[in-house]
SELODO-341976 format. One record per residue (C-alpha): residue in three letters; x, y negated, z negated. Coordinates in Angstrom, 2 decimals. Layout:
BEGIN
+-----+---------+---------+---------+
| res |      xx |      yy |      zz |
+-----+---------+---------+---------+
| ala |       X |       Y |       Z |
...
+-----+---------+---------+---------+
END
This chain:
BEGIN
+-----+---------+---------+---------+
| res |      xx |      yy |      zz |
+-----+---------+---------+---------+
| unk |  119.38 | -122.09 |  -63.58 |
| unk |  120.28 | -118.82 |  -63.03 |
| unk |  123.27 | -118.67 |  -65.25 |
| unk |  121.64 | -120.03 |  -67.91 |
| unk |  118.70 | -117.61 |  -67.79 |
| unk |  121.34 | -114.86 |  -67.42 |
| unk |  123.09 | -116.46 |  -70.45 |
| unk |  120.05 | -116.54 |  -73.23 |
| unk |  119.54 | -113.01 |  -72.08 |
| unk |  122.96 | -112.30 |  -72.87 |
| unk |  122.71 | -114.16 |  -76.41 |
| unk |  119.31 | -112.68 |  -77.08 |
| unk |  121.22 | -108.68 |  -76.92 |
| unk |  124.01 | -109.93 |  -78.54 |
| unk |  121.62 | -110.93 |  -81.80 |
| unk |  120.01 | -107.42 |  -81.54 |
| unk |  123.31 | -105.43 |  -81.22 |
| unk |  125.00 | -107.42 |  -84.04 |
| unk |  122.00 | -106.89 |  -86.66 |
| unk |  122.77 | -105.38 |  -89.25 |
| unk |  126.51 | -106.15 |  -89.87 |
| unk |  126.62 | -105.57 |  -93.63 |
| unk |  123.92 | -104.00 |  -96.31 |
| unk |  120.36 | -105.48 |  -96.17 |
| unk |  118.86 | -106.84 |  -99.64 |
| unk |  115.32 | -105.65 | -100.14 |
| unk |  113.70 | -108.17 | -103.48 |
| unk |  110.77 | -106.46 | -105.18 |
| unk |  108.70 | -108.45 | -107.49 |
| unk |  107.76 | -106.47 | -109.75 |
| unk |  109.66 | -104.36 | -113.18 |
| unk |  111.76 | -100.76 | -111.98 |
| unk |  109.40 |  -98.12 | -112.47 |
| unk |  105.96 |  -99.36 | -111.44 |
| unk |  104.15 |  -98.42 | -108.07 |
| unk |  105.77 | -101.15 | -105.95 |
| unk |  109.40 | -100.53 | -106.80 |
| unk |  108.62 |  -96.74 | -106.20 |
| unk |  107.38 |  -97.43 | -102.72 |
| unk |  109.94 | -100.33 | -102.58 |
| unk |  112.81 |  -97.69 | -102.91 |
| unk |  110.97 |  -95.31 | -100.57 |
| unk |  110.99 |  -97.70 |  -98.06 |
| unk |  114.91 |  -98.43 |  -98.41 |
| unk |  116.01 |  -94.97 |  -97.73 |
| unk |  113.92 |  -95.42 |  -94.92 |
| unk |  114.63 |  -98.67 |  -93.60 |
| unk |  118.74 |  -98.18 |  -94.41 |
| unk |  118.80 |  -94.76 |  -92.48 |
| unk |  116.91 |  -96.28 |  -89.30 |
| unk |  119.24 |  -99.58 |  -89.46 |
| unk |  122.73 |  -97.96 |  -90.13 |
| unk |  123.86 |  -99.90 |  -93.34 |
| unk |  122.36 |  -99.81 |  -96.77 |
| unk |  119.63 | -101.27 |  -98.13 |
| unk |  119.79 | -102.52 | -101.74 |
| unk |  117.07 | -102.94 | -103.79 |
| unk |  116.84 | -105.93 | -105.99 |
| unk |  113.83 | -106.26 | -108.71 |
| unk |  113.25 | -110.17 | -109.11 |
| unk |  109.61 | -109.91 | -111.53 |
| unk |  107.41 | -112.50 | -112.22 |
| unk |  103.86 | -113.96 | -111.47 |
| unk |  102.12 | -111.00 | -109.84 |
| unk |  105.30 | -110.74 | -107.38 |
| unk |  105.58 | -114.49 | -106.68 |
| unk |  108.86 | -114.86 | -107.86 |
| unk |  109.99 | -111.60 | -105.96 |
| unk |  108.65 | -113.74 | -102.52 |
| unk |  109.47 | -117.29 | -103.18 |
| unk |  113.41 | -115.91 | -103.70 |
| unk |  112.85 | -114.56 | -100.02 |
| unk |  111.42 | -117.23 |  -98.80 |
| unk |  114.41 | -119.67 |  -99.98 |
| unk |  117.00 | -117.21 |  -98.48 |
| unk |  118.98 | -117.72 |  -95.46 |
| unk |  116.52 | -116.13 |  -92.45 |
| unk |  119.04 | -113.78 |  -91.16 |
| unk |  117.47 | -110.43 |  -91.51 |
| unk |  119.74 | -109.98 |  -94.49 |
| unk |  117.35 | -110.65 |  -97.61 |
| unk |  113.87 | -109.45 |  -97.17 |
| unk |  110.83 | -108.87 |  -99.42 |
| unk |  108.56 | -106.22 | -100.32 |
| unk |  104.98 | -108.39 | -101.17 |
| unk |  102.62 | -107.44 | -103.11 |
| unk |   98.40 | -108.34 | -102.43 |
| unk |   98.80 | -110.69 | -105.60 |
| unk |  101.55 | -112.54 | -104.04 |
| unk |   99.67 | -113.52 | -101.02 |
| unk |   96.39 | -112.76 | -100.73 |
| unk |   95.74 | -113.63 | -104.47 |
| unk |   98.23 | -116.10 | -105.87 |
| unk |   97.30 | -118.87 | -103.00 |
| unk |   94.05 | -119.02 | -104.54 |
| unk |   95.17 | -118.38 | -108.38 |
| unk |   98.44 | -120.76 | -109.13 |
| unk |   98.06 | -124.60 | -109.74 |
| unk |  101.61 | -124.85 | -108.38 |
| unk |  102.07 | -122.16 | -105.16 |
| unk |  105.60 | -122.23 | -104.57 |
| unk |  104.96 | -121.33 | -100.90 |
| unk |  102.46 | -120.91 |  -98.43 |
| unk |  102.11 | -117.22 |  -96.87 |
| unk |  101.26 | -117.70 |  -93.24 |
| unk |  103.48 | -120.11 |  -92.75 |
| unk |  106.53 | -119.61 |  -94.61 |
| unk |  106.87 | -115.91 |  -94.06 |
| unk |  107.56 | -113.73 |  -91.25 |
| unk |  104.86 | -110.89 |  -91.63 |
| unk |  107.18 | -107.65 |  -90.70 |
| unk |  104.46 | -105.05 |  -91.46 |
| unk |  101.96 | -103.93 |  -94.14 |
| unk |  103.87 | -101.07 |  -95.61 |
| unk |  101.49 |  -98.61 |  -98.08 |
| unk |   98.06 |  -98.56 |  -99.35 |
| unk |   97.24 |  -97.56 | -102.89 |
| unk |   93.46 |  -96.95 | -103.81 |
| unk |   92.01 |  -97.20 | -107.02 |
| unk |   89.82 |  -95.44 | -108.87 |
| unk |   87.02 |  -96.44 | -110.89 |
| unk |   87.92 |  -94.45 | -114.25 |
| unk |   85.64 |  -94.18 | -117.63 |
| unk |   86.64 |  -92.80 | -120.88 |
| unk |   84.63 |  -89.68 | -121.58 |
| unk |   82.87 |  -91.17 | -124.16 |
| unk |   80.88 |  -93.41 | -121.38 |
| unk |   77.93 |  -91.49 | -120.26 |
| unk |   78.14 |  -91.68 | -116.73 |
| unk |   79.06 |  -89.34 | -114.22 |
| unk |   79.04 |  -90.99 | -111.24 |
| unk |   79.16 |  -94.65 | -109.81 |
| unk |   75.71 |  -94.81 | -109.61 |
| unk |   75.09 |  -93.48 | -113.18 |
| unk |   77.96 |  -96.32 | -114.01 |
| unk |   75.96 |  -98.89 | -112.69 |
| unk |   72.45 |  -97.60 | -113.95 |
| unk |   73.90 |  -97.39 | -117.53 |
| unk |   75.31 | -101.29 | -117.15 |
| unk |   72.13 | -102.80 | -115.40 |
| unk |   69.66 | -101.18 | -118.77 |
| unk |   72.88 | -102.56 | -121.28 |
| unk |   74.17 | -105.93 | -120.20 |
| unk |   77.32 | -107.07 | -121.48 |
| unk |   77.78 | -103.90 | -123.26 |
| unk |   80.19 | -101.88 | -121.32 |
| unk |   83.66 | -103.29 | -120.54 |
| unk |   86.38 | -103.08 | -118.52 |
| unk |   90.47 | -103.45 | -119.06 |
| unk |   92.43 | -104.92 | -116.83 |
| unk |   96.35 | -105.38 | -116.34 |
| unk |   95.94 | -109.22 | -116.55 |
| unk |   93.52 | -112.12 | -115.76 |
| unk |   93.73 | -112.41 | -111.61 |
| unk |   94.88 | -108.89 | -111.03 |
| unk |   93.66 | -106.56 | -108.43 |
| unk |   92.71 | -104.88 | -111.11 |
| unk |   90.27 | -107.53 | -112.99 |
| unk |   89.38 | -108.86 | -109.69 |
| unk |   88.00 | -105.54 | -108.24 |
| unk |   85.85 | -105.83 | -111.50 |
| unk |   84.62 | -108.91 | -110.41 |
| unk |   83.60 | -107.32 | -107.13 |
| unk |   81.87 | -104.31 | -108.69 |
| unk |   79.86 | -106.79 | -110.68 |
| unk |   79.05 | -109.26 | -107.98 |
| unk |   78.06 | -106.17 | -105.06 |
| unk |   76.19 | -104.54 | -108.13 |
| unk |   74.84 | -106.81 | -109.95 |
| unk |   75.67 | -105.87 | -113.04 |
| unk |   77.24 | -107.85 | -116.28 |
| unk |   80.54 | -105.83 | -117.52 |
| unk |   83.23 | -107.86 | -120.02 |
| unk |   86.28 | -108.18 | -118.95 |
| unk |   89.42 | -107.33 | -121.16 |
| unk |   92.48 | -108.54 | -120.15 |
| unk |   95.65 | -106.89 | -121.04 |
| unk |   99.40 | -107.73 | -119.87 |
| unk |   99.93 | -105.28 | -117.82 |
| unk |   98.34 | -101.70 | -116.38 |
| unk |  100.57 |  -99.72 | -118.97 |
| unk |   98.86 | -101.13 | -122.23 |
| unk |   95.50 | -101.18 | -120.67 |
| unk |   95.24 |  -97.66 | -119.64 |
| unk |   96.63 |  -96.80 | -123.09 |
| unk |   93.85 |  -98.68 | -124.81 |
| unk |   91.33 |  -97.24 | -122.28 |
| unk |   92.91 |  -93.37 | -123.09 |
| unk |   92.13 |  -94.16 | -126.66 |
| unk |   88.65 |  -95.73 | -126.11 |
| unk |   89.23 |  -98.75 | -126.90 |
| unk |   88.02 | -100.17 | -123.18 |
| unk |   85.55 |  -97.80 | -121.59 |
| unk |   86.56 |  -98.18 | -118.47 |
| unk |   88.70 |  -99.78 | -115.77 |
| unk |   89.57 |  -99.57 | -112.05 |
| unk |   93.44 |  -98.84 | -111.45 |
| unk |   95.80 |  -98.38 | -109.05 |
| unk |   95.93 |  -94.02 | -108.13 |
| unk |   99.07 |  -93.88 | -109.28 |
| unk |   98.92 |  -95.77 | -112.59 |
| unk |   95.61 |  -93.38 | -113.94 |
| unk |   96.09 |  -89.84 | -111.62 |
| unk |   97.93 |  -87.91 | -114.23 |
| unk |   95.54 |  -89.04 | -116.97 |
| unk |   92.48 |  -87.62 | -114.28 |
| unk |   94.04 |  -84.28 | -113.69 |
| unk |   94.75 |  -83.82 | -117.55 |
| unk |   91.01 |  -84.11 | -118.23 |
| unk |   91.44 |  -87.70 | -120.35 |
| unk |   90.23 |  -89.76 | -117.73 |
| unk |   86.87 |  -89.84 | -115.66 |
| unk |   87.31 |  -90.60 | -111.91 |
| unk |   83.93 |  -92.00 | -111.14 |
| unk |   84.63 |  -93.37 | -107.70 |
| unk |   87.66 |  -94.59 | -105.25 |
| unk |   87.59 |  -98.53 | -104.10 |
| unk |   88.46 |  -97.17 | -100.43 |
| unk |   86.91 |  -96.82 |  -97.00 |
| unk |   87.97 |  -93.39 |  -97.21 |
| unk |   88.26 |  -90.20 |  -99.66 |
| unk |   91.54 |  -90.09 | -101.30 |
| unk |   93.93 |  -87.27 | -100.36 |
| unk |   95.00 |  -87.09 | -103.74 |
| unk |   91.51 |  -86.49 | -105.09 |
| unk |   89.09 |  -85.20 | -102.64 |
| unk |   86.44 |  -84.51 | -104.57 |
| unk |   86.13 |  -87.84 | -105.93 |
| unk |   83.30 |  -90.05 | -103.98 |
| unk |   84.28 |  -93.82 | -102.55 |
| unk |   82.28 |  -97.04 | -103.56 |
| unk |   80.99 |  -97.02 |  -99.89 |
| unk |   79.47 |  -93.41 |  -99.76 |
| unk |   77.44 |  -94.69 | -103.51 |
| unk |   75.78 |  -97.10 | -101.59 |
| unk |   78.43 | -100.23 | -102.28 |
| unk |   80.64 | -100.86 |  -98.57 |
| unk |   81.58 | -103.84 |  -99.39 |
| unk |   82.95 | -102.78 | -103.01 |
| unk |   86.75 | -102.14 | -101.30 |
| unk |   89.46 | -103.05 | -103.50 |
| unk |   92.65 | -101.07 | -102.42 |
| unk |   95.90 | -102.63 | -103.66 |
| unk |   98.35 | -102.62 | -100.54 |
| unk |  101.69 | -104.09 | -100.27 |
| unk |  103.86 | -105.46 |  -96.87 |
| unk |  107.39 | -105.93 |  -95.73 |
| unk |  107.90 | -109.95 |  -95.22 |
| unk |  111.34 | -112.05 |  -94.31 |
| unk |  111.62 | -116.04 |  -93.97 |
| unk |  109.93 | -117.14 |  -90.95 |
| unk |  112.65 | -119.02 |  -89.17 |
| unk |  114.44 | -115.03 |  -89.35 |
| unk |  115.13 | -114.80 |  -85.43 |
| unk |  112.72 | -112.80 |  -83.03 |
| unk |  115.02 | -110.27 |  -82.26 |
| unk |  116.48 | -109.72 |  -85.57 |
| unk |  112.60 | -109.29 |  -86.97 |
| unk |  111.90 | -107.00 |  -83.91 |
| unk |  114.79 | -104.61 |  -84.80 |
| unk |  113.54 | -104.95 |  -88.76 |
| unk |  110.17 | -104.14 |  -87.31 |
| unk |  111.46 | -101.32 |  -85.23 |
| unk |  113.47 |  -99.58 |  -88.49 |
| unk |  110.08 |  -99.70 |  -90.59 |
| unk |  107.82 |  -98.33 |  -88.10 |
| unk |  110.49 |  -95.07 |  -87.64 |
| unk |  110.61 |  -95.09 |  -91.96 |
| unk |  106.79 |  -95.29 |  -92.14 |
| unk |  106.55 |  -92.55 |  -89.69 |
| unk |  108.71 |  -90.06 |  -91.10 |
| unk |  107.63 |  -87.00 |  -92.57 |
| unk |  109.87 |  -87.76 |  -96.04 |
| unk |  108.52 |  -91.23 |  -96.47 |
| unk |  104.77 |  -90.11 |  -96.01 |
| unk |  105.35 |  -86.84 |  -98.34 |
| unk |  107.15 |  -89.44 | -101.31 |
| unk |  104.24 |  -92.11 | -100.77 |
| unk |  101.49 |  -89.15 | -101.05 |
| unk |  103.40 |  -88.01 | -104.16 |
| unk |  102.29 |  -90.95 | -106.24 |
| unk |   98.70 |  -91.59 | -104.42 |
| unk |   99.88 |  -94.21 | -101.81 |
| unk |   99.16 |  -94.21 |  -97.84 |
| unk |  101.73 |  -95.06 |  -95.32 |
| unk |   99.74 |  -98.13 |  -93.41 |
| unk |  102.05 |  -99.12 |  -90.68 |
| unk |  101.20 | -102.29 |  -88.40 |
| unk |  102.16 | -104.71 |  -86.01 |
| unk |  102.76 | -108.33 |  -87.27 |
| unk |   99.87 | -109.48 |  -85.12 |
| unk |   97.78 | -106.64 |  -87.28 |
| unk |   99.56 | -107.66 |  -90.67 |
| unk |   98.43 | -111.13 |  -90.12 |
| unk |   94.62 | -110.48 |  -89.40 |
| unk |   94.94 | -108.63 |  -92.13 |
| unk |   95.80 | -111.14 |  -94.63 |
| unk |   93.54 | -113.54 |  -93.14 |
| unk |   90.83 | -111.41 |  -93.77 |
| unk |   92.13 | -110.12 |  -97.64 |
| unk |   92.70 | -113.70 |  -98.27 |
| unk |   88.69 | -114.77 |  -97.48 |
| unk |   87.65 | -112.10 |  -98.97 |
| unk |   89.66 | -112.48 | -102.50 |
| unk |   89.94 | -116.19 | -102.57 |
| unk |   86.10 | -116.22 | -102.08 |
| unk |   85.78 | -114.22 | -105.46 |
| unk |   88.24 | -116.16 | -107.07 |
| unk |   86.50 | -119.31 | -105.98 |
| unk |   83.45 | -117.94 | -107.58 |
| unk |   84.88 | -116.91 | -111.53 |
| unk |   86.40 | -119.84 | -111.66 |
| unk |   90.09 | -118.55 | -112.49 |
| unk |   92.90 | -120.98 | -112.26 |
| unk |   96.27 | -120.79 | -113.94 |
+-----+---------+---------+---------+
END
C-alpha cells in the first residue's frame, strides 16, 4: 500500500517537472489587433517567461470567440493548446447559438479570469446630455428616439444596451453593426448617437474631444478616466456590463499540469510589465483561482442569459 502511495506521488512530480517540454499554443478567437489579441499577446510573454518555453499565439476568429474555444476544447488536454475566452464565448454564446458546439462548465478547465475591460457609455456631442442621468432623462421624455450602435446583435456591446434599458426603463433602438470598428465610426460621424464600448475600442476618440464619456459600466472608477462617473454612483448598481476575458484548457488537462499553468498566470498577472501593458489600453489585471473563475461564470451566465432570455435573441 505503501509503495503504491509512494509511487502516484512519484508519477504526480514527474507530470509537474516534465510540463512544459516544448512551446505552449495559446488560440485567441478573435481578428490580430482587437482588445483580446492585445491582452492575448500580453499574457504570452507572461505566461512563456514564467513556464520556460514559448508561447505562440494562434488567432482562430469566429462567432464571438466560439470557434477560438471549441478548437481548444477538441485538442489533446495536455497543457499544450490552451485558450484565451472571451465573455461571448461562455457566458453569452450558451444562451445565443441554436447549435453550442460545447458546454463551458463542463468541457473546459477554468485556469483563471485573466483582464477586465470596462466600458463606457459614450454620446456623440450632438446628444444633449451630459451625464447618465441627463442620458436617461432625455430618452424617458423621447421614446424610441435616441439610438444606440452596437458591434453586432448578442454582443456585450448590444447586450449592455439591453441592460441600460431594462434597469432604466427607457426605450433606445438598437443598431447593429458587424463589428466595434464600423460602429464607432458611424457613431464619430453621428450617424448613431451613442453606444457603450469596450475602454479601449472608444478612449482615444474621448481624449480627442469627439466622443462624450457619459458613464463607465463598472463597480469602480476607471483608472484610465477618473473623472468619468460609473452606472452605480448615477443611481443604476445593477447596470454592470464590463467585458472580461479568462485563460481556459480541455478539462480532462491533468491536475498538475493545470496547477503549474495556473501557477505561470498568477506570476504574469502579477507582474509589474503585464499590469503597466493591460493599463495601457484600459484593461485590469483580474487574477483568480479556478474555484473563483467558476462562481464567476455562474453568476455572468444568470445574469446575461436572463437578458437574453428576455429580447428574445437566438441565432
Amino acid at each position: 500500500m505503501l509503495g503504491t502511495i509512494c509511487l502516484c506521488a512519484m508519477s504526480s512530480i514527474t507530470v509537474a517537472q516534465g510540463y512544459p517540454a516544448k512551446p505552449v499554443r495559446l488560440v485567441i478567437g478573435f481578428p490580430p489587433g482587437g482588445p483580446a489579441d492585445i491582452f492575448g499577446r500580453v499574457l504570452a510573454q507572461g505566461l512563456g517567461a514564467n513556464l520556460g518555453v514559448p508561447v505562440i499565439v494562434e488567432n482562430r476568429a469566429g462567432a464571438g470567440g466560439v470557434v477560438g474555444v471549441d478548437m481548444v476544447v477538441k485538442s489533446a488536454p495536455d497543457g499544450y493548446t490552451l485558450a484565451m475566452n472571451s465573455f461571448s464565448s461562455v457566458a453569452m454564446a450558451p444562451f445565443s447559438l441554436s447549435n453550442m458546439p460545447y458546454d463551458p462548465r463542463r468541457d473546459l478547465a477554468l485556469v483563471t479570469t485573466v483582464v477586465r475591460v470596462p466600458e463606457v457609455v459614450v454620446a456623440h456631442p450632438t446628444l444633449p446630455v451630459a451625464s447618465f442621468p441627463e442620458l436617461v432623462a432625455h430618452a424617458k421624455a423621447r421614446p424610441g428616439k435616441v439610438n444606440f450602435g452596437s458591434a453586432g446583435a448578442g454582443s456585450i456591446t448590444h447586450l449592455a444596451g439591453e441592460l441600460i434599458k431594462m434597469e432604466a426603463q427607457v426605450d433606445l433602438v438598437h443598431v447593429p453593426y458587424k463589428g466595434a470598428a464600423p460602429a464607432v465610426n458611424d457613431l464619430l460621424g453621428g450617424q448613431v448617437q451613442m453606444g457603450i464600448f469596450d475602454m479601449p475600442v472608444v478612449l482615444p476618440h474621448i481624449r480627442a474631444g469627439k466622443l462624450r464619456a457619459l458613464a463607465v459600466t463598472s463597480a469602480r472608477r476607471a483608472p484610465s478616466l477618473p473623472e468619468v462617473p460609473t452606472t452605480a454612483e448615477a443611481g443604476y448598481p445593477k447596470v454592470n456590463s464590463d467585458n472580461w476575458y479568462g485563460l481556459v484548457a480541455p478539462a480532462a488537462t491533468p491536475p498538475d499540469t493545470l496547477r503549474r499553468i495556473h501557477a505561470a498566470a498568477m506570476a504574469a498577472l502579477q507582474s509589474p510589465a503585464v499590469l503597466e501593458q493591460f493599463a495601457k489600453v484600459g484593461g485590469t489585471a483580474a487574477p483568480s483561482t479556478p474555484e473563483e473563475y467558476s462562481a464567476f461564470l455562474v453568476a455572468e451566465q444568470a445574469k446575461w442569459g436572463a437578458i437574453i432570455r428576455a429580447i428574445g435573441f437566438r441565432e
